[in-house]
VOBA-1610 file (N, C-alpha, C; in pm, whole numbers, padded with zeros to 5 digits, always signed):
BEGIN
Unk+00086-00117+00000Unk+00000+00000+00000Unk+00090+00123+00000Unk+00072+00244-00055Unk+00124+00303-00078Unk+00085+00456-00002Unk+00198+00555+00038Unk+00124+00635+00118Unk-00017+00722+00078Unk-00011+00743-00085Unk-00108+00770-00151Unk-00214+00773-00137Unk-00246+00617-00152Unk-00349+00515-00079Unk-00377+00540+00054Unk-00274+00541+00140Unk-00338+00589+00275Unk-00383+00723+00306Unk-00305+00802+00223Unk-00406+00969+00258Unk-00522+00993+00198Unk-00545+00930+00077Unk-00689+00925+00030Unk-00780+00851+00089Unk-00756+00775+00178Unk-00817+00688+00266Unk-00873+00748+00400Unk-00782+00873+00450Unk-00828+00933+00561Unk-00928+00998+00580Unk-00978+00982+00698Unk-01132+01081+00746Unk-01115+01211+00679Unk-01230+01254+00618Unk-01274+01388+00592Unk-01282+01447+00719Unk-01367+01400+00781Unk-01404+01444+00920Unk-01342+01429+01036Unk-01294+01536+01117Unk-01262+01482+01244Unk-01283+01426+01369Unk-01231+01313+01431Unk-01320+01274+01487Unk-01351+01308+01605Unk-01453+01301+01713Unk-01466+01359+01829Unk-01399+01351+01906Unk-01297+01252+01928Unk-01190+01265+02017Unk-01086+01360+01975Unk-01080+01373+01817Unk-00990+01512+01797Unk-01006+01637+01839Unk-01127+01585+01817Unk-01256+01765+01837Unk-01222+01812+01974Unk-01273+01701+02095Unk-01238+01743+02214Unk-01102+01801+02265Unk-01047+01707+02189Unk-00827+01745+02235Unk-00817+01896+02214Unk-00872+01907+02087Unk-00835+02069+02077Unk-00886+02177+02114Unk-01025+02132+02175Unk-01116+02197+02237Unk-01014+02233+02385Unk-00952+02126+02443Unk-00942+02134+02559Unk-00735+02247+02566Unk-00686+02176+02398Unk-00569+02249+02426Unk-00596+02459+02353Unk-00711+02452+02333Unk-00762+02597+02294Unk-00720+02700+02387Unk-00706+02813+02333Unk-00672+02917+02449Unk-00771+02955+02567Unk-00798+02988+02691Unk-00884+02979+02758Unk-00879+03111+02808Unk-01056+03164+02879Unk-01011+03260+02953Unk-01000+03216+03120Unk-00944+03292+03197Unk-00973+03280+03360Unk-01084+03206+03405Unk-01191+03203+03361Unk-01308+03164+03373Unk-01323+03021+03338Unk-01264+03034+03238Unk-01249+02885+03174Unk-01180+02796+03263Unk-01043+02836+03251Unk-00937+02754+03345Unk-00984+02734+03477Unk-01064+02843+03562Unk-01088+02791+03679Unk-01216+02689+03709Unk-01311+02706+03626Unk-01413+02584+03553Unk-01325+02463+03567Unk-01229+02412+03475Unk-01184+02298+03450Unk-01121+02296+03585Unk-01050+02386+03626Unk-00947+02299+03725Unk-01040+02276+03861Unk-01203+02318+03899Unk-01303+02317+03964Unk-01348+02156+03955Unk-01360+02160+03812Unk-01426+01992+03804Unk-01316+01875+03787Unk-01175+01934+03728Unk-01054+01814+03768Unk-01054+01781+03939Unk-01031+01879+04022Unk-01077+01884+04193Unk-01188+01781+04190Unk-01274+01771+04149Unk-01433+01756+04194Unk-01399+01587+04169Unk-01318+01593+04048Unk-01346+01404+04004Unk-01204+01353+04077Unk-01107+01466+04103Unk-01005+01369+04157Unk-01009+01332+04314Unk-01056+01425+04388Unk-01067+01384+04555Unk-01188+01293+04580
//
């Protein structure tokens, strides 16, 4: 198989686990960051 073959082969679409990753490495405001690091607290203790 040829790499050719494999890039024409790839998702059009991205998939929701991509979606989220970049959602989460996105720039944030204050608000944001203290949100997440509120509910990382919440699920880790």
């Amino acid at each position: 198989m040829s790499f050719v073959e494999i890039l024409d082969n790839l998702a059009l679409r991205k998939s929701e686990l991509v979606e989220r990753f970049e959602h989460l490495i996105a720039p944030k405001l204050d608000q944001e960051l203290e949100a997440m690091a509120q509910a990382s607290r919440s699920l880790t203790l």
